[in-house]
Every structure is written in C-alpha cells, then in structure tokens.
C-alpha positions in Angstrom: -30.7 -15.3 -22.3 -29.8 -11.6 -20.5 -27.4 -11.0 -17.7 -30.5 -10.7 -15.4 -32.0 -14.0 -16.3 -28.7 -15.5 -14.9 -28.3 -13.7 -12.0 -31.8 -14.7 -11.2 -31.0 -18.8 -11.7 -28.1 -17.8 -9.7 -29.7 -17.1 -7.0 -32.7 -19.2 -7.0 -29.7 -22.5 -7.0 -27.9 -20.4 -3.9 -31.4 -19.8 -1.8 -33.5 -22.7 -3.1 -36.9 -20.4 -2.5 -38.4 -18.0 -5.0 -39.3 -15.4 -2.4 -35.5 -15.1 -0.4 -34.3 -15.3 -4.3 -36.4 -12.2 -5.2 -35.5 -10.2 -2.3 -32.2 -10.9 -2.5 -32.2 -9.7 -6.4 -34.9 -6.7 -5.3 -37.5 -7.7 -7.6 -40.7 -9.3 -6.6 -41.4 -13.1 -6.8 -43.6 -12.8 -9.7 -41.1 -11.2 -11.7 -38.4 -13.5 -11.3 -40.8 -16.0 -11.9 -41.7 -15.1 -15.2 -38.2 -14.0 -16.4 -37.3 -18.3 -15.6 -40.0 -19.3 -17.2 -39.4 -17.3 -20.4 -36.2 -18.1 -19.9 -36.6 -22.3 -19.7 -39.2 -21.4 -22.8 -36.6 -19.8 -24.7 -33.9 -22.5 -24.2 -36.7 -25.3 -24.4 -35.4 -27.3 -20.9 -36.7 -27.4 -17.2 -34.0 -25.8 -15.1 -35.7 -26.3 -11.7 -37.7 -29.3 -10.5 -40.6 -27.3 -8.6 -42.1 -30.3 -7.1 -39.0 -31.4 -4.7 -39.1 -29.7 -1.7 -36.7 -27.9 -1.4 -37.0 -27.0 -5.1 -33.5 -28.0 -6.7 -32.0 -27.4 -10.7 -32.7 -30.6 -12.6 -29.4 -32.2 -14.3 -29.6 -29.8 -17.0 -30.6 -26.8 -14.9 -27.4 -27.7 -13.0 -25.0 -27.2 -16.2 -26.8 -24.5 -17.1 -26.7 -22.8 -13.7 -22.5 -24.0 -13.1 -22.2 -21.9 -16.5 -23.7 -19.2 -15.6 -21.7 -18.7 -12.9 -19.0 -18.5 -15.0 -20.1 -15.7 -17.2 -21.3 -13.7 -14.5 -17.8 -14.0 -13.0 -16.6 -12.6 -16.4 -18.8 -10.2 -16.5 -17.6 -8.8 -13.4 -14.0 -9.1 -14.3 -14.8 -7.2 -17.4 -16.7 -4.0 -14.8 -13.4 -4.6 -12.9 -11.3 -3.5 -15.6 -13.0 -0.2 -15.6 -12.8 0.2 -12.1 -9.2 -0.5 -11.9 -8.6 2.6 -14.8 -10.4 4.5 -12.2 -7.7 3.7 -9.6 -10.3 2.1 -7.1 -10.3 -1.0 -4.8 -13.5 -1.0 -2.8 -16.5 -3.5 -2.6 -16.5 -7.4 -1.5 -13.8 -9.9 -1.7 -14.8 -14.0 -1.3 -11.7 -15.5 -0.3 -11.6 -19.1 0.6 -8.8 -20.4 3.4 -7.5 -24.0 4.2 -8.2 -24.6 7.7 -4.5 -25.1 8.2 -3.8 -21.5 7.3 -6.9 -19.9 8.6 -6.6 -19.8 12.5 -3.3 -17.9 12.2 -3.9 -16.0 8.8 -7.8 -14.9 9.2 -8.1 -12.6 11.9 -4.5 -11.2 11.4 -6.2 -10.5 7.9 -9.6 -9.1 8.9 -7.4 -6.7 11.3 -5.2 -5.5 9.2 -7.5 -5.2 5.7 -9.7 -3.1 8.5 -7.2 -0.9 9.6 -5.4 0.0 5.9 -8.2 -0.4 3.4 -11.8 -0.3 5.2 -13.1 0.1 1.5 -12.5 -3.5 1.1 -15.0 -5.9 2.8 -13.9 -9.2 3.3 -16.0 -12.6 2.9 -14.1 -15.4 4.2 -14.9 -18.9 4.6 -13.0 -21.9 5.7 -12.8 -24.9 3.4 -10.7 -27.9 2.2 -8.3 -28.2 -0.8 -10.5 -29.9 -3.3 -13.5 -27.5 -2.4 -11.4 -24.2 -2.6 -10.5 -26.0 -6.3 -14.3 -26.5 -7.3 -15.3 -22.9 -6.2 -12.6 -21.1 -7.7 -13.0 -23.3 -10.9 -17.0 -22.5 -10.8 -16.4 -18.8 -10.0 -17.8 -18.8 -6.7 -14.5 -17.1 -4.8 -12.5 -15.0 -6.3 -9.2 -16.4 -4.6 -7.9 -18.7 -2.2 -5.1 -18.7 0.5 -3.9 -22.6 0.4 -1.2 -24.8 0.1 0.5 -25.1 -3.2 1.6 -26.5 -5.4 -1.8 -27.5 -7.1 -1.0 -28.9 -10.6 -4.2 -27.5 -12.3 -3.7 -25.6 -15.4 -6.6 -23.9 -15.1 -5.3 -21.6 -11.8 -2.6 -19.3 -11.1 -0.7 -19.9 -7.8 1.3 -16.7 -6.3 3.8 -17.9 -3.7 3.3 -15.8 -0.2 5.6 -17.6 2.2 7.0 -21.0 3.0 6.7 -22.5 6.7 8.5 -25.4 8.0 6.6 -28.0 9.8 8.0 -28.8 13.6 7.0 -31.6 15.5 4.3 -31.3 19.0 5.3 -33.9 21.0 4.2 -35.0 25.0 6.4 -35.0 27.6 5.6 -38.7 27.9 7.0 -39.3 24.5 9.7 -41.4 24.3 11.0 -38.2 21.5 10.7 -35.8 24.0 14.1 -35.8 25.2 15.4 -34.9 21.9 16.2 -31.7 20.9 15.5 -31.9 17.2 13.9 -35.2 15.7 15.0 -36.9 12.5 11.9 -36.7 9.6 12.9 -40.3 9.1 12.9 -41.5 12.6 9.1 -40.4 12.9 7.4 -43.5 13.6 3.8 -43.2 12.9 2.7 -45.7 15.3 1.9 -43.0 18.3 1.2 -40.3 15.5 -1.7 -38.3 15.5 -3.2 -36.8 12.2 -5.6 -34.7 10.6 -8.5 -36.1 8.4 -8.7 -37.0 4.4 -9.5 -34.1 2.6 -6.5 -31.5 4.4 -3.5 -31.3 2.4 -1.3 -31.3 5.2 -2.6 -34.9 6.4 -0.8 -36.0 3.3 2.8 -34.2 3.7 2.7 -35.3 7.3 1.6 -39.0 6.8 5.2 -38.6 3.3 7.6 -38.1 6.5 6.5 -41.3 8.6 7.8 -44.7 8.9 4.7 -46.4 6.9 6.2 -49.8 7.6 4.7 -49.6 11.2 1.2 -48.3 10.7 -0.9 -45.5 11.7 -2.8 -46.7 14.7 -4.6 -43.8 16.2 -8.3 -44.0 16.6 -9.5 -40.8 15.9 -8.3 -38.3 12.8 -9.2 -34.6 13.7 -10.4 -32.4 11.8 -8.4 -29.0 13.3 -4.5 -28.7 14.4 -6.1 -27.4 17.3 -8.1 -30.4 18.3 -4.8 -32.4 17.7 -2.7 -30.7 20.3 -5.3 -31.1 22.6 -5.3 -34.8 21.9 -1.6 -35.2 22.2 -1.9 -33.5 25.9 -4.4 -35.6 27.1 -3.4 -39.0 25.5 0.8 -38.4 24.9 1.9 -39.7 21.5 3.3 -36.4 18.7 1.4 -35.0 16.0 3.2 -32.0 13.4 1.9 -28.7 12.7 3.0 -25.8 10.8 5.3 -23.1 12.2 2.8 -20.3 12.2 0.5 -21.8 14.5 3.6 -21.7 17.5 2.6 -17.9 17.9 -1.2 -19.5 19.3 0.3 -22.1 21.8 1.1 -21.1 25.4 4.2 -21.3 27.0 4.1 -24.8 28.2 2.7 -26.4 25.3 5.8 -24.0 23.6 8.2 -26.4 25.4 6.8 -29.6 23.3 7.7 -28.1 19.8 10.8 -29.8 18.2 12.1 -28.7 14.5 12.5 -31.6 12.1 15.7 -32.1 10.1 16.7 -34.6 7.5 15.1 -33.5 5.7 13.2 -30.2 7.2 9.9 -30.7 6.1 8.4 -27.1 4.4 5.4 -26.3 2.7 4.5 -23.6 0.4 1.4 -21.0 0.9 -0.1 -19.2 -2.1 -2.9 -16.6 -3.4 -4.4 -18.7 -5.9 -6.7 -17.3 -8.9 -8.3 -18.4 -11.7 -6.0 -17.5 -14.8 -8.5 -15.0 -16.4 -8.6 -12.6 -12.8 -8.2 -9.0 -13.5 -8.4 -7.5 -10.2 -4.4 -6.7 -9.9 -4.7 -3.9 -7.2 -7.0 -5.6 -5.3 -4.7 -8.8 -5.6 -1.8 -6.6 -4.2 -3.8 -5.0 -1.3 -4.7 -8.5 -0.1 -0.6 -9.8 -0.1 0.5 -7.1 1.4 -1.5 -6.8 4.0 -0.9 -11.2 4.3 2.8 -9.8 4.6 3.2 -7.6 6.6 2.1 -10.2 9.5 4.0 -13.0 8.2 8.0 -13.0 9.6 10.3 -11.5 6.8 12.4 -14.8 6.5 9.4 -16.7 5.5 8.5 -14.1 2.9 8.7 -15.4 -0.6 11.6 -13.6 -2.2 9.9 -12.5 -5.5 7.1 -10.6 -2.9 9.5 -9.1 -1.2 11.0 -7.3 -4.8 8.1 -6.8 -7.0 4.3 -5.9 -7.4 2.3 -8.8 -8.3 1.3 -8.1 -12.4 -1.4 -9.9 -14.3 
C-alpha cells in the first residue's frame, strides 16, 4: 500500500463519487480507479461496495479507510516537523468548536488569525462533544476548542480560560427580583435547556433541584434559541459568561451571577497526544487570548509558551 493509494480511499470515503474523488486528488478517474483496484488485489478485500448508490466502503473498507486516516495524519505531522525547523506556520488549520464556544469565539478568531497571521487559513466547523472526540481520535481535525475536562487518555487538553455560568432569567420570573440566585435554589421546573449531546446541558441540569422535574417542552439546540424562548415564554435558562458581550442592553438587565457554589467551566485547545505543530498551536492561543478578558485567562497561558 503507498501513501497515494491512501489518500485516494481517503477521498473516495469523503466524496462518495470516483470523478469529484479524482479531481479533487488531480488525477483522472481511470487512474484512481486502477490504483484501488490494485490496491483491494494487493490486500485481497473489497474496500468499496460499487453497487450501492451512493457507493460506500464495505465493513472492512471502513477499518481500512478509519486507518488510513490515521497514518496520513502522521505523515503530515512528520512533514510538519520539517516545516517547523524552517520557522514557518502557513497552510490550513481544521479546528472543530462546541457550539457553546463558537458564537463568541469564531468570528473573534477568523478576525484576528486574519489580521496577525494571514498565512494561516482557518477551517472551522461547529460540532458536539462526542463528535469533536471521534474526529480528533480519527485524525480528521487537527484540534478542538471545547469544554474540558474530557477523561480520554488518548488527547491532550491545554486550559485557555474558565468562564462562570450566570443565570437569564424573565422579568416574569418569580427570581427576577433577586440580585444574585443561589445554584441550589434553581428549581428546574420553569428551566429551559439545551439538548443531549452539548456538554453544558449536563453542568446546567448538576445545579438544579432534580426532585421537581424538568418540564419544558422543547430542548434547543443553541443558547441563542434559548434566550429567545425565555423572552417569549418567561421561565430562566443559564449560559456562559462570554456570550453577555452578544445580548443587548435589555436582555443585559435579566443576567444574574450564581453563587453557592459559582458554577464555572473550563475551555481548552485539545489535540491528539502525538501533535507536533507547537508554533502553530501557539499562534492559535494567542490570538484566542488576546480576546478573551485577562481574569479569565488560564494562569499557566498567561506565563509560558505552550511546549510539546
């Protein structure tokens, strides 16, 4: 099997279609189609079912293809290595975000990585926790902004900053007239939360009275979409501190810290353990930091370079 045999199942499994495969790898169609074939002769399997429509890797061909992935990521770690002797930082970046993160973080991000280091072109894209895990475990993103801690031994996690979660409550809200609210007095009975799959759902639903029951008929699926439900229909909902800076000033008025404990979460690069891209690792926290308010800074950030 040769480096270009993988890179060709690669992208067959990505595009699903032998001709936008082949274009996409600048060959012709015929070519990549002999280099699978020889390559399915020489490992003695079937790694795409051509009869489905469209065409798909068989069960094998999907192992096979998952590690190729893999050494194709390594393969590229080891050109980085080369590149970072050189002193450069240049080329693509696939970054995956938690949707929790992303409406504050991303454009802040593109902005800024555009401004300082227009060498580097960012490819972001907006997932949940457990998908983030699977790509970065698969080497299909090279790292991930997202809430930490993760307790997988195959990724690193490096701490950017920690943001307390306040509460958005109506004016109708029997809370309202509070100035700060209790974690413990949250009752989750007028709550508002976000769908299964966000981490955040899950700190959130930790802090609320679970003897009386989450009642809410519909889970949303962006903060956003929650404080637009809590407007319309009263009740509270909690959201992280960074998203403040995108409300406007009367939706400002129905934010409420939490004490007892103050609720905070952590928000980390995470890469897999065998990334060598240290620079490049460094130009994208510092340019996460320098829009992210000093006290919220992780303190080991503010003092030292990140080293591999």
């Amino acid at each position: 099997m040769t480096i270009q045999q993988m890179e060709y199942i690669v992208a067959l499994d990505n595009y699903r279609h032998f001709v936008k495969a082949a274009q996409s790898c600048g060959v012709s169609q015929s070519t990549l189609s002999t280099l699978l074939k020889k390559l399915e002769e020489e490992l003695d399997v079937v790694i795409f079912d051509r009869e489905s429509y469209p065409m798909k890797p068989t069960e094998v061909g999907k192992e096979i293809i998952a590690q190729a992935r893999v050494v194709l990521y390594n393969i590229n770690q080891l050109k980085q290595i080369t590149l970072t002797q050189r002193d450069s930082v240049s080329g693509t970046v696939k970054l995956a975000v938690i949707s929790t993160v992303a409406s504050y973080i991303v454009p802040k991000l593109f902005a800024n990585l555009n401004r300082l280091s227009p060498e580097i072109h960012p490819n972001i894209i907006e997932l949940q926790t457990d998908e983030i895990i699977e790509k970065l475990c698969r080497a299909e993103i090279e790292m991930a902004i997202m809430a930490t801690p993760l307790n997988n031994s195959n990724l690193l996690e490096i701490p950017l900053y920690y943001e307390r979660l306040m509460a958005y409550i109506s004016p109708c809200d029997p809370m309202y007239d509070r100035e700060v609210i209790d974690s413990a007095d949250l009752p989750s009975e007028r709550l508002w939360m976000l769908k299964d799959g966000h981490c955040l759902r899950d700190q959130v639903a930790n802090l609320c009275d679970k003897k009386s029951g989450h009642n809410a008929c519909f889970e949303a699926g962006s903060i956003d979409t929650l404080i637009n439900i809590v407007d319309e229909n009263g009740g509270y909902t909690v959201i992280p501190e960074l998203h403040i800076a995108l409300l406007n000033d009367n939706q400002q008025r129905n934010i409420r810290p939490l004490v007892s404990p103050e609720p905070v979460r952590e928000i980390s690069l995470v890469i897999r353990h065998d990334y060598v891209r240290e620079r490049l690792l460094n130009v994208i926290s510092s340019a996460i930091r320098s829009f992210i308010p000093e006290h919220m800074v992780d303190t080991r950030l503010k003092k030292f370079a990140i080293r591999l």
